[in-house]
N, C-alpha and C positions, 0 to 999 in steps of 0.2 A: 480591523476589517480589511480583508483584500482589495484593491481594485481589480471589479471582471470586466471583461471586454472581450472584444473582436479582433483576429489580424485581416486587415484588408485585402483585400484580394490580389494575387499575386500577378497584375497587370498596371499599366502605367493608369489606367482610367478605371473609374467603379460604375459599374452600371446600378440605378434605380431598387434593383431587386435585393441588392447586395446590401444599400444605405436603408433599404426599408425595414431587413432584420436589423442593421447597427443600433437604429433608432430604438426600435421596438425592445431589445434588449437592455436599452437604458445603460448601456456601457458610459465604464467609470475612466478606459483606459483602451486605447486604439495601438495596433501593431501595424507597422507599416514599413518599408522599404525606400533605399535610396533611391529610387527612377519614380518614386511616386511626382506628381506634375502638383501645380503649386493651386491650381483650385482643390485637389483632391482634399493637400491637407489644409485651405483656409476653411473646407466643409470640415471634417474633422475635426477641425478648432470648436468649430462649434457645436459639435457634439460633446467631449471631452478631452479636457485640457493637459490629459496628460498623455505622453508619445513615447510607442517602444520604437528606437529607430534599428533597423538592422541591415545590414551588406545587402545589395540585390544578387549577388551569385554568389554561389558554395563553393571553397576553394580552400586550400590549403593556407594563409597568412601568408598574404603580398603589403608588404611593410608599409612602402612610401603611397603604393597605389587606396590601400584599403584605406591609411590616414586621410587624403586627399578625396576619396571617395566619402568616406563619413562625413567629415568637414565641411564641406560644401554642402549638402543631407541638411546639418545639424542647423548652417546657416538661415537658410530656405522654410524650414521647419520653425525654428524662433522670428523670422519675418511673419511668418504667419501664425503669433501665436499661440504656438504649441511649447509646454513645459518638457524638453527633451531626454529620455534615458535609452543609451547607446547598448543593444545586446551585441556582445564580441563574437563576430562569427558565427558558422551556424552546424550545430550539429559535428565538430570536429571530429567527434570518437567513432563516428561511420565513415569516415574520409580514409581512402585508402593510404594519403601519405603518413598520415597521424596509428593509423591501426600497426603500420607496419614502424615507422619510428618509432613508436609510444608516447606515452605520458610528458615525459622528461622533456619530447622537441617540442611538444606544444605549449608547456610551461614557460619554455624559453621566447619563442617567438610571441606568443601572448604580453611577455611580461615586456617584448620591442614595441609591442602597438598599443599598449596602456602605455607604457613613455611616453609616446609619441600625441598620445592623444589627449592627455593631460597638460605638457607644453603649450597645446594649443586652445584646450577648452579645460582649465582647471575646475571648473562650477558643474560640468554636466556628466550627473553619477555615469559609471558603467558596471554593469551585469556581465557574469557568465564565466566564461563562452558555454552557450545550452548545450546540455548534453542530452542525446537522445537515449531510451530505457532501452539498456539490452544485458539484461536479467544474467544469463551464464558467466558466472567467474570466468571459467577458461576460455571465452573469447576473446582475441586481441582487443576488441571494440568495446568489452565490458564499462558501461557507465561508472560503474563503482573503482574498479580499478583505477581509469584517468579520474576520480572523483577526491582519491586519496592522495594524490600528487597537487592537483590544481587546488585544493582545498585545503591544503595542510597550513598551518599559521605561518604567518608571514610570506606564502609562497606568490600570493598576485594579488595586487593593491586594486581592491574592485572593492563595489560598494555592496554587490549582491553576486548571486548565483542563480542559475537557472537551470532548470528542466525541460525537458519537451517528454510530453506520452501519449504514446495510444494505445485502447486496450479493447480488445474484438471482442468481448461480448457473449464465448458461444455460450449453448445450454449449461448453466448450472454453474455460470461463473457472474460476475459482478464486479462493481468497479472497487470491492472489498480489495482485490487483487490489485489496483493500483498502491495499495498507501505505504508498504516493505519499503519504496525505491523513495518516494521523496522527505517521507520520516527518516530515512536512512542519513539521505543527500543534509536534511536540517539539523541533525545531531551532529552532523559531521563541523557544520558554523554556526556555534548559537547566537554570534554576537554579529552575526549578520542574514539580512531577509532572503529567502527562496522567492524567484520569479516561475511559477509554471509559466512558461511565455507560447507552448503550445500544447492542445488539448483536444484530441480527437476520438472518434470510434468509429472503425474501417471495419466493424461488422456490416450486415449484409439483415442486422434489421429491423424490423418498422421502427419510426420515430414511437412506437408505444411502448418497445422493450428501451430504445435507448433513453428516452427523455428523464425516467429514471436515475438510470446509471449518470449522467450528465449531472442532476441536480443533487444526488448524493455527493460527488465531487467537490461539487463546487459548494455546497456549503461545510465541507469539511475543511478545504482552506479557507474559505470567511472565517471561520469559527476559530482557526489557529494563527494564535499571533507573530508565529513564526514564520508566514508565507507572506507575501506583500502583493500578488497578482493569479489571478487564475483568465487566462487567455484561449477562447475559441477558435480551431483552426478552420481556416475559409479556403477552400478550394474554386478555382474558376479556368472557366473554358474545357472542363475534363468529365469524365460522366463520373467524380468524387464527389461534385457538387451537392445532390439530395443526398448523398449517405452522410456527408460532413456538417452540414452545414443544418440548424435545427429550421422549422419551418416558422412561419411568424409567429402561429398562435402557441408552440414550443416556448418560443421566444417571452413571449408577454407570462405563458407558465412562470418560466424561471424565474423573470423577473417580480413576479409576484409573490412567489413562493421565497425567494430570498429576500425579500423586503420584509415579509412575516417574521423571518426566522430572527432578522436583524432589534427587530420590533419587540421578540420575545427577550431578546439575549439582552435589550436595554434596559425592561421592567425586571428583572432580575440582578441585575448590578454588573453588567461589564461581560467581555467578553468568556468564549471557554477555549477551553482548548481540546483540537481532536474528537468532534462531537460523531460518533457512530450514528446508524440508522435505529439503535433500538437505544441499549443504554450506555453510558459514559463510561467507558474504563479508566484504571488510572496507569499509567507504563512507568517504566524507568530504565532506562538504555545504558546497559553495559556494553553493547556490542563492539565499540572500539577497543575498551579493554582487552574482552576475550579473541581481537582480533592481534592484538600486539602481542599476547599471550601466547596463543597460537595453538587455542585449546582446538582444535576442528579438524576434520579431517575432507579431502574431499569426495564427491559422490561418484566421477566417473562419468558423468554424463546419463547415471542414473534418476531415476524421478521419482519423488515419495509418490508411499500408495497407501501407507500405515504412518497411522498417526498415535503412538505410544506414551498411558499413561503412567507414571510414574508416583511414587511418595519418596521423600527425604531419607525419613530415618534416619537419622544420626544414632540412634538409640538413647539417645541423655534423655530422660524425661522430665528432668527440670530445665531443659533449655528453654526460656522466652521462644514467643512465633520471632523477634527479630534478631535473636543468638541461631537460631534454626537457620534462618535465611540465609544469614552472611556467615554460618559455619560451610554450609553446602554453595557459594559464591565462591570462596576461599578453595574451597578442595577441587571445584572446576579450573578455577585458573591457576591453580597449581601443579596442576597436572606434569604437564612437560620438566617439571623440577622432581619427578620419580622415577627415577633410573625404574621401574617397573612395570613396563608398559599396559602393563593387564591391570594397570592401577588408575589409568588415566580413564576419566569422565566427563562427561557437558552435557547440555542438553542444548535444546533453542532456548526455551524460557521455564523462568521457575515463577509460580504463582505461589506469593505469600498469602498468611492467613489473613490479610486486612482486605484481598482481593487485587493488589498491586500485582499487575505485568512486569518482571522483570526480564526485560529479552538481551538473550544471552548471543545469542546466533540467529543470523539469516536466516530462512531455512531454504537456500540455495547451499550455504555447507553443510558441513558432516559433519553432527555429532557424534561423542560413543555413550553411547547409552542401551544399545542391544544386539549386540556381537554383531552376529554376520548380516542382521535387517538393517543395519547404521545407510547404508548407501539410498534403502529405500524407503527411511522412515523419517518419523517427525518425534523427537523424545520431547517430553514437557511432565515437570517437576512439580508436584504439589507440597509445599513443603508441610510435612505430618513428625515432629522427633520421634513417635512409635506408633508402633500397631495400634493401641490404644486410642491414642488422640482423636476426634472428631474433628471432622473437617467443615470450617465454618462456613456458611450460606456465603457468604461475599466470597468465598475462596471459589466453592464449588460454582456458583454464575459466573465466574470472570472464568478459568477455567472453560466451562462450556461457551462462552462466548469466543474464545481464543480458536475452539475446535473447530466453531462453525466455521470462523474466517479462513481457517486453513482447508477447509473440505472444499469452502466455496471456489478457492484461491487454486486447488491443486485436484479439482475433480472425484476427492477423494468421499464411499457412500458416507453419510451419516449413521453408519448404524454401528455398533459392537459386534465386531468379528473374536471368536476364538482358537482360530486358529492362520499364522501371518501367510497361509495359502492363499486368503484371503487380502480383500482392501477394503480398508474402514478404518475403526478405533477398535485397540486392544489394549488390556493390562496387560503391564509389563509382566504378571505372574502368568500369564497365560501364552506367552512366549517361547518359543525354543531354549532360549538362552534362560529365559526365568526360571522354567519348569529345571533343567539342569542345576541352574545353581540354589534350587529350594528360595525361589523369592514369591513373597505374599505380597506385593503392591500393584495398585495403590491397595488391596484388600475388598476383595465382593463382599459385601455382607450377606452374601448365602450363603458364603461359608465360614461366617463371622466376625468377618473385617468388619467398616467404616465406610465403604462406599457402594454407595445402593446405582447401580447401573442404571438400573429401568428407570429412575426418576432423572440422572445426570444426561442421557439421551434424549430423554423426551425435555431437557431444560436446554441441549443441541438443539432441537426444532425449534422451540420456542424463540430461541435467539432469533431465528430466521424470519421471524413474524410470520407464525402458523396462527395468531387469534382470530379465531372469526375462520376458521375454515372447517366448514361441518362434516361431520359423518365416519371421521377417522381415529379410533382408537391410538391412545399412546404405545409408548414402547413398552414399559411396565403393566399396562393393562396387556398384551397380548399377551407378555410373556408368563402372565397371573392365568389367563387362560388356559396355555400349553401346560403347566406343572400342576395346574389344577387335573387337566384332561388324562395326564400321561407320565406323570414325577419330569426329576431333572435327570434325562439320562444324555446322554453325548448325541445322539440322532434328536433330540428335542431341540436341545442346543442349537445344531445345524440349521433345523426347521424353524425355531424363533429368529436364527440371523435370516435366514430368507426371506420370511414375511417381513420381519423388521425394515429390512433392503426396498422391496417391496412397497410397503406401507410408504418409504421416505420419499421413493421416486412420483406416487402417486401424488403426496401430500406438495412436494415442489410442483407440481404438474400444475396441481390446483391454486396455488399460491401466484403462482407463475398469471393465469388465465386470471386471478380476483383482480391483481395490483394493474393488468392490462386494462379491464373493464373498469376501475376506478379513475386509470389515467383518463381512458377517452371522456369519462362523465363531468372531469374537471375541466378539460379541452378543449369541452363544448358546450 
């Protein structure tokens, strides 16, 4: 389980208001600052016994200053106490001297103030230094970028790692969109814990939409044994305050709602890992591979808007589902070893027949999987060895459950578009690039394929937890309607994606208003 918590407010004194959420939350785990005064943290102590201590200013690594500045912190802290863990620095990859040095000075000066601070306190772990989420490859400040340098094995003798994120929230996005960067950041060290050490949402609204997004988060790290702390960020003196900071009876939600979730996960035997809002998937992370590989290409500062489905085919129709899998793993990362560039391939992720995620790429980079839409699309591999093959229930739900988090993650509609003028989901046969080079995948079964659309869309919604929301026909019932009404001609086609469009935005609108009205009834 994680320790959650609070970081205390970022003044030398805490006001009344500030300790009556720490309490109420039942924090496991307190964030706090070297200027904090020494009542603050013998209160603290007795709230919970464990301490994140961190620099009071943001600064580039001052060697001797920040050792003598911690040290004294750490002293003051264990008088009163508190079981001490040092996060190094704060936020380096937005500092203008690190964005512009890079990676390499920060590894250096880091690996002077872990010396320095183990000479003098060899017992009290250290984390980090937190990096804050800034999603674009090509910015200097890219999280991932300094993530692969200070992370690399053997590069900085720390006990853990840390993240900090925030994620706004607007319409038709979800904290789905957080989990790419710290699943990223935990693959990257298995054999050492993630600290989220701060966690916020700088949308603009009500505690109804965020309290949600918040307790999603946060039991998805409880739930993963690879995170060690999920921390609430606390704003004070600034009007960040009520957007940051959840209100008591928030508070006492969460706390209640993760004490259940803890309760469930013990009569069942132990923990899990990665638990979604609906159901469990199962992953498996090549991304480092295919990053050393160098199967990817970049987008330009382009932004998906098509999310592209794909079949394998290998053709061998006596290949096993796990000869399939790892024949088409094999031919992605092999790519760059074919003098024929029109030979090279990837996707983001390929979904075996057992329902296993195997994510192959970001999807901040570029795969090639559909000529000239690569920059603006999302390719994902069903692995099928032929035409023929059926594609098994656990393939096709994990599958639709992949789409949904990426529609949710990148704005992209929910519905089947057939032509990429559009933004949605398209078969790759229905492509520019498909139709040219005669490709049937993943295969309609209107035209005698193996995948039935109207029912894979409407198993897109369902991911979304559409039960219980009356009144709205599925994708495949409209689209039974229209071929009923008028055959399959290409203006039919058009007119099913627009209702279907349509249909999805209503259907979120409605989902949207249910989960608001359920939160207030639990709230109060």
């Amino acid at each position: 389980m994680a320790k959650v918590g609070f970081e205390l407010p970022n003044t030398a004194e805490v006001d009344e208001t500030a300790w009556e959420r720490i309490e109420t939350l039942g924090c496991e785990v307190l964030k706090g600052r070297t200027y904090h005064r020494d009542a603050v943290l013998a209160r603290a102590a007795g709230i919970a016994p464990e301490f994140l201590l961190r620099l009071a200013a943001d600064h580039p690594v001052r060697l001797s200053e920040d050792a003598d500045e911690l040290s004294g912190a750490i002293e003051r802290c264990q008088a009163a106490g508190l079981h001490v863990t040092v996060e190094l620095t704060n936020e380096p990859n937005l500092m203008p001297h690190y964005r512009e040095a890079g990676p390499e000075a920060l590894l250096e000066d880091m690996r002077c103030l872990v010396a320095a601070l183990r000479e003098r306190w060899p017992d009290v772990p250290l984390i980090g230094p937190p990096l804050a989420v800034e999603p674009g490859e090509a910015s200097p400040g890219s999280h991932l970028r300094f993530a692969r340098v200070l992370l690399a094995p053997d590069a900085l003798p720390v006990d853990g790692h840390a993240l900090h994120h925030y994620w706004e929230g607007e319409a038709g996005r979800r904290s789905l969109a957080f989990w790419d960067h710290p699943w990223t950041l935990a693959s990257l060290v298995p054999d050492r814990p993630v600290w989220i050490t701060e966690v916020g949402d700088s949308s603009k609204d009500g505690w109804a939409r965020k309290a949600p997004r918040l307790l999603e988060a946060m039991l998805r790290v409880d739930g993963d044994p690879r995170f060690a702390a999920f921390i609430i960020f606390i704003a004070v003196g600034t009007v960040e305050w009520e957007r940051f900071v959840p209100p008591l009876e928030v508070c006492r939600w969460l706390r209640t709602e993760l004490d259940a979730e803890r309760r469930s996960r013990r009569s069942v035997g132990g923990s899990r890992t990665a638990p979604t809002a609906t159901t469990e998937r199962r992953m498996a992370d090549h991304r480092v591979a295919f990053e050393a590989a160098g199967a990817f290409g970049s987008r330009e500062g382009a932004r998906p808007r098509l999310i592209v489905i794909h079949a394998t085919r290998s053709g061998h129709a006596g290949n096993s589902p796990e000869q399939e899998l790892q024949g088409t793993l094999r031919w992605f990362l092999d790519s760059r070893g074919r003098p024929d560039q029109r030979t090279w391939a990837s996707a983001h992720d390929v979904i075996a027949a057992d329902g296993t995620r195997h994510a192959c790429l970001d999807p901040e980079r570029m795969a090639w999987h559909a000529g000239y839409l690569n920059p603006f699309s999302i390719g994902i591999e069903v692995a099928q060895p032929t035409r023929e093959a059926p594609f098994p229930e656990a393939q096709v739900a994990a599958t639709a459950a992949r789409v949904r988090q990426l529609c949710v993650e990148y704005g992209i509609p929910m519905v089947r578009v057939m032509s990429e003028a559009e933004s949605g989901v398209i078969g790759h046969e229905d492509t520019a690039q498909g139709r040219a080079l005669g490709k049937s995948d993943p295969g309609d079964a209107a035209r005698g394929g193996r995948w039935d659309w109207g029912a894979f869309m409407a198993l897109v919604r369902e991911e979304a937890g559409t039960e219980g929301v009356p009144g709205l026909p599925n994708t495949s019932e409209v689209q039974a309607y229209l071929d009923a009404a008028w055959g399959k001609t290409l203006e039919t086609e058009r007119t099913a994606t627009a209702l279907m469009r349509l249909q999805g935005e209503v259907r979120d609108y409605l989902i949207l208003i249910k989960r608001e009205l359920e939160l207030r009834d639990r709230l109060h």
